[in-house]
N, C-alpha and C positions, 0 to 999 in steps of 0.2 A: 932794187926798185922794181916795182910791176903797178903797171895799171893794164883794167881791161882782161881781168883773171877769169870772167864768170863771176858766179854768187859768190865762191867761197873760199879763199886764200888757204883756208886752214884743210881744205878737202884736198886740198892738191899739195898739202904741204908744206909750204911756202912760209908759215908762222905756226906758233902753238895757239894761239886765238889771238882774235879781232883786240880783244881787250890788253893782250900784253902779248905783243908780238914774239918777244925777245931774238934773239941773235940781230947780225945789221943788215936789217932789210927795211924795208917802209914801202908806203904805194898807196895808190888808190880801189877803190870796189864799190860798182854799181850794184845796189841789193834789187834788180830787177823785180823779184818775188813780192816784194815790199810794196809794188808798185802795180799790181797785179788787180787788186780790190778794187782801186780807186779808179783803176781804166775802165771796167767794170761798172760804178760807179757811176760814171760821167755819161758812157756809152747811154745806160739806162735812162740817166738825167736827161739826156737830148731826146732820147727817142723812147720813151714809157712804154710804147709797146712792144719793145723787143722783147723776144725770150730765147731764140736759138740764136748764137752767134760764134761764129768759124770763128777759131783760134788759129792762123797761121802761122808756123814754126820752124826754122830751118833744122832738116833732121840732122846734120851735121853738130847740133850741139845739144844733145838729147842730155847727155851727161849734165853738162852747166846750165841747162833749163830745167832740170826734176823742182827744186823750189819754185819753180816759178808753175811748173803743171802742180804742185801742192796747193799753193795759194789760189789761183785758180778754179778748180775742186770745192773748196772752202766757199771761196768768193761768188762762184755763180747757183752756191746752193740755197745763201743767204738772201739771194736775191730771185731766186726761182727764175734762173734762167737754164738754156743750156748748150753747154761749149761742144760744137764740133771739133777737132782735132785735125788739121790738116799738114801735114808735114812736105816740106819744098828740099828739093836737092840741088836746086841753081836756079837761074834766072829762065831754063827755057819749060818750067815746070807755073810760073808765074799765072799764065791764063788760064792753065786748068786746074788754079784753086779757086778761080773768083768761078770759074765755072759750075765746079761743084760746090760754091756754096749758094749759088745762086739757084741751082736745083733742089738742093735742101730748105730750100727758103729760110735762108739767116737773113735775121733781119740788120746784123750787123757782123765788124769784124774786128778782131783785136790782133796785130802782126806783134807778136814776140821780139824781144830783141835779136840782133843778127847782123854781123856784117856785110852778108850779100841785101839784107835789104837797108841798110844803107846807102852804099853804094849805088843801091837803084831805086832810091825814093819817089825820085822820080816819076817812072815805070808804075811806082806801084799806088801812086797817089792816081793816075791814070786811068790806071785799071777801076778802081775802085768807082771815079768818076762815070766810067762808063758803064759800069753794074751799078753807079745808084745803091753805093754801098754804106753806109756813114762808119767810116774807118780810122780806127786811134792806133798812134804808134808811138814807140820809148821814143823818139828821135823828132827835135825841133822840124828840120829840114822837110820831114812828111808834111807840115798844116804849112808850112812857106812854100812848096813845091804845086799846094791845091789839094791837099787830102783833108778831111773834113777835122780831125783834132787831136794832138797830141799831149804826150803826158810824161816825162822821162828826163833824162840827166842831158842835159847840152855835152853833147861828148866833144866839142870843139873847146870847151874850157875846161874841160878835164885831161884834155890835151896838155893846154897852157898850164893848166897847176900841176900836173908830171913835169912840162918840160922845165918849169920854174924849180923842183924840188928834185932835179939831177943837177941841176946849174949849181945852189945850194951846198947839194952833197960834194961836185968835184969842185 
């Protein structure tokens, strides 16, 4: 059983594809990348005059975010925008992203998925607040915490359907 693999169950091994897993394994997968365009998307939808906008990214998962810096790529080409890259290594690197993109004048930001910004959604809905940022994040908890709007998988019930579909198996 796995959930919360990254993009690709099949990159790390773990099945022969998506489509026919075989051997006994099962699980869940956020196709975060999938979900990359439409952030994108929305960001633009609020605010039209955006064109630079910091991508915030925990560099700790450079590996299980390359689809999502693809899509990306793609997504902010289509739209004629363009994505700063800012990479975080923990929560005390936090201020000196909004700082530098507040220098670069992004007129918006997109936080990657990441479990340190989870845990400090918080924080970072905060932050954003206080740069006057208009900030989308994979994670419900960001727009209930006061971050301007989110877009992504409720990982609290993807929680529940793992913990439902161990219960099952034993």
């Amino acid at each position: 059983m796995f959930a919360g693999v990254g993009e690709d169950p099949v990159h790390y091994g773990l099945v022969r594809s998506l489509a026919s897993p075989g051997g006994n394994i099962t699980g869940l997968v956020t196709l975060y990348a999938d979900l990359v365009a439409k952030q994108l998307e929305l960001i633009k939808e609020a605010v039209p005059s955006v064109s630079r906008v910091t991508v915030v990214w925990d560099a700790g998962l450079e590996q299980a975010l390359a689809p999502s810096f693809k899509s990306l790529k793609v997504a902010a080409q289509a739209l004629g925008m363009q994505p700063q890259l800012v990479s975080v290594r923990g929560p005390n690197d936090f201020a000196g992203v909004f700082r530098a993109a507040a220098s670069a004048r992004a007129g918006a930001l997109i936080l990657f998925p990441s479990p340190t910004f989870f845990v400090h959604h918080v924080r970072m809905a905060s932050l954003a607040a206080v740069y006057r940022f208009p900030a989308i994040s994979p994670f419900p908890e960001f727009a209930q915490a006061g971050g301007f709007m989110t877009y992504g998988p409720n990982l609290l019930k993807i929680a529940g359907y793992a913990a439902r579909m161990v219960d099952r198996i034993l």
